[in-house]
N, C-alpha and C positions, 0 to 999 in steps of 0.2 A: 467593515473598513471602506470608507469611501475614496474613489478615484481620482484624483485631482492631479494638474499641472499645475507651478504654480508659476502667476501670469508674470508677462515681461512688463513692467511699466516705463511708458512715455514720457524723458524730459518736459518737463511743464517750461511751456515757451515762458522767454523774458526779458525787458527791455533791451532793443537794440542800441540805445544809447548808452548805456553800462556798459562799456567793454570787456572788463574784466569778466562778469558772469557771464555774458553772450558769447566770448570764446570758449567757459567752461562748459554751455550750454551746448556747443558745438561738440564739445569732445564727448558730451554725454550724451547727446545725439546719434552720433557717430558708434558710438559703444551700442545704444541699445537698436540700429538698425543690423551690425554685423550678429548681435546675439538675434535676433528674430530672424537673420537667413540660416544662422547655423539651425536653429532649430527649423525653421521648414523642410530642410532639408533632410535631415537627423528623421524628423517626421517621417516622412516621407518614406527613409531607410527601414526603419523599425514597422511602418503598418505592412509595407509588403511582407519584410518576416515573419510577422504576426501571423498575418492571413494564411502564408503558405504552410505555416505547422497547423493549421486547422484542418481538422478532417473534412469529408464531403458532404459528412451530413450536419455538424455544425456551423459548413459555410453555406449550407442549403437554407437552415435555420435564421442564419443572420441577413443574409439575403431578402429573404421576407419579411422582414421587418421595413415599418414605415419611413424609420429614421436612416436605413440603409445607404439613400441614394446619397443625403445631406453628407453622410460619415465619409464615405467612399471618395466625394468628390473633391472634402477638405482634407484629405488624409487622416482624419481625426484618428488618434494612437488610442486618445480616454473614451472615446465614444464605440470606438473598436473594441478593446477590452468588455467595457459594459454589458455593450451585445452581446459577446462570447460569453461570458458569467453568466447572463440571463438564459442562456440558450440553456447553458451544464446545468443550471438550477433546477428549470423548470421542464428543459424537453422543449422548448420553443418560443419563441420571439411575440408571438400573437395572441396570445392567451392574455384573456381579462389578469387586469392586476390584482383585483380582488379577490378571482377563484387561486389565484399564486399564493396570495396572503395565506388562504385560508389553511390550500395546500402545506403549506412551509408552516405554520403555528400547528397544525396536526402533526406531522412528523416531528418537531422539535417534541411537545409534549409526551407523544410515544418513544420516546425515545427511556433507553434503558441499558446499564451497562450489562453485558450477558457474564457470566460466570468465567468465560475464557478470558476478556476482554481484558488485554491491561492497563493501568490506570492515565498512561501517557497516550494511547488509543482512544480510551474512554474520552479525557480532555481532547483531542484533535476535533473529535467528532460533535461534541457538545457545542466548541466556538463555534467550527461550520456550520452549523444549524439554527445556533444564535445569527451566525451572520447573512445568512439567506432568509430570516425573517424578516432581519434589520433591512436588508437591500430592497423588499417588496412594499418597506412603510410601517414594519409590526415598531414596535416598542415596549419589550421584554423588562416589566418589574417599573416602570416609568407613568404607576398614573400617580394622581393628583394625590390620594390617598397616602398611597406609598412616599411620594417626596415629603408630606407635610410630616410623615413619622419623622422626617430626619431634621427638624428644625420647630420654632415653637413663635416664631416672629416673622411677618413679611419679608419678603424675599426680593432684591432689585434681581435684573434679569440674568446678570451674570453668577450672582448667587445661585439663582434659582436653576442654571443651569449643572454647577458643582453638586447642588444636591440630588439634581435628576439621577446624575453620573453614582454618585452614592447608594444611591437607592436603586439603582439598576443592578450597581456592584453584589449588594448586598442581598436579592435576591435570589440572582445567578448562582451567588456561594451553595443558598439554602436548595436551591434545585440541583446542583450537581450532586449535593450528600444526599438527598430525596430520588435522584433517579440512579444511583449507586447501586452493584450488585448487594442486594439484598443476604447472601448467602456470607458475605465479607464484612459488610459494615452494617448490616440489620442493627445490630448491637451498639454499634456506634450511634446514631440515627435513633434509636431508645434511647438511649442516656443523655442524649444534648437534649431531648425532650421532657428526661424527665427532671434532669437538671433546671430547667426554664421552667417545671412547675414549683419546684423548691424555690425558684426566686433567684438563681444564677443563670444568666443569659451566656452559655459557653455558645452559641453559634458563630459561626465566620462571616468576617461580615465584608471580605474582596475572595472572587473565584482564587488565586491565587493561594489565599489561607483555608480555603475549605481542598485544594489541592491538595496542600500543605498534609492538610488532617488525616486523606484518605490513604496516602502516601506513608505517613510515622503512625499508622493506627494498628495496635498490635492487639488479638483478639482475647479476650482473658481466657485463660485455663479453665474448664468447668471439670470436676473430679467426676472420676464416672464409678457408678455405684456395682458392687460388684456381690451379690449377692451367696452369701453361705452356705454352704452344702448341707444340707437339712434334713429329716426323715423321722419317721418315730418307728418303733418295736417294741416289742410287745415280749412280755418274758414269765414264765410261768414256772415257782418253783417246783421240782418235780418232791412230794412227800411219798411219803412209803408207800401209798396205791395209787400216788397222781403219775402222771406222762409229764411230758415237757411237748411245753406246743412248738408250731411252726418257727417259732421266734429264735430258739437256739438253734445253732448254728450246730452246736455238738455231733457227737457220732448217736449211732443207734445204741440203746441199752435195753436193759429189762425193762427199765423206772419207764421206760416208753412205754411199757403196756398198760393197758387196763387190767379190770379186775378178770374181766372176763379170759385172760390170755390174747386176745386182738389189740394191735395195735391202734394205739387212736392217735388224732391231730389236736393236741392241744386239750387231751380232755380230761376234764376232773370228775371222780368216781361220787356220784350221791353217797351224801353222809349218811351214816347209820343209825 
């Protein structure tokens, strides 16, 4: 999200011989120097504010910096802000922009929703991340590659910028369902994949609808198998000199014995 005021514009002078518009010239005149003291002023109110909700060591941070004395001395409210962002972002005002970058595109990429996390947390943390790389100079799903999937014909520059927007959109989607807890939407994150090999492109294609997804995404029921009480046994008729082996459960009897009079486990008397 970038910072901006936006500027007061100057009646553009105009013949003093025209009376009619050089009197309206006046009152518009007049209109845009009382708006330029309200705001100096205004200015003025709001950066002390600013600064005194700052802790000491965020206004230690901003202090250091080069642009410090310029901000300070014009009251600057956006330049003030700035600073302060840069500081929360990075831990400090003087650090190469470059090692910021690289900093901010590593943690965006490791970035991962944890199992607790919920999905309105997940989203908080995902923009912020996008948007401290945005701030450093990154440009997240915006190359050349990417914009030209979204169009098949030269682009004038306005074009070219809606498609950027598109094509940034539309990445973001697929990294939020890609950096999703895994334990939740693993399954979701298969199916759009294998979906898009069968030739149906279900991906989202604005953060917004891939929100949407992770939010209405209901896990399917997997039956869980439950397996049958099983065993085998063994059963041995007892004939007129056989026992009954281990297998029956029965009481003791003679038919238990052997020939010999001793009881045996399961045993059959050689045939005669």
């Amino acid at each position: 999200m970038e910072l901006n005021l936006p500027a007061l514009t100057r009646p553009q002078d105009v013949d003093v011989s025209d009376t009619l518009n050089f009197e309206i010239w006046k009152l518009d005149m007049r209109d845009y120097r009382d708006k330029t003291k309200k705001r100096d002023k205004n200015n003025a109110k709001a950066f002390a504010l600013i600064l005194g909700q700052c802790s000491r060591a965020v206004r230690d941070r901003i202090e250091a910096s080069s642009t410090w004395q310029g901000i300070n001395d014009e009251s600057d409210v956006i330049g003030l802000l700035k600073l302060i962002r840069q500081s929360i972002f990075t831990g400090a005002t003087t650090r190469k922009k470059g090692q910021s970058l690289a900093n901010a595109e590593l943690a965006f990429y490791r970035f991962r929703q944890g199992d607790r996390m919920s999905n309105s947390e997940f989203l908080e943390k995902f923009k912020g991340l996008v948007e401290v790389v945005e701030h450093f100079g990154g440009a997240v799903g915006q190359s050349d590659e990417r914009i030209n999937e979204h169009t098949d014909t030269p682009l004038q520059p306005e074009e070219r910028e809606q498609a950027k927007m598109k094509a940034k959109d539309a990445h973001l989607a697929m990294l939020l369902i890609s950096m999703s807890d895994p334990k939740r939407y693993g399954q979701l994150a298969a199916d759009l994949e294998n979906e898009h090999t069968r030739g149906t492109d279900g991906y989202p294609t604005t953060v917004t609808a891939a929100y949407d997804m992770l939010v209405n995404y209901r896990t399917p029921n997997t039956p869980k198998f439950q397996p049958q009480d099983s065993g085998m046994a063994f059963y041995i008729e007892a004939g007129s000199q056989g026992g009954r082996g281990r297998g029956d459960r029965g009481g003791r009897s003679n038919a238990g014995r052997g020939r010999g009079g001793g009881r045996g486990r399961g045993y059959v008397p050689n045939s005669e």
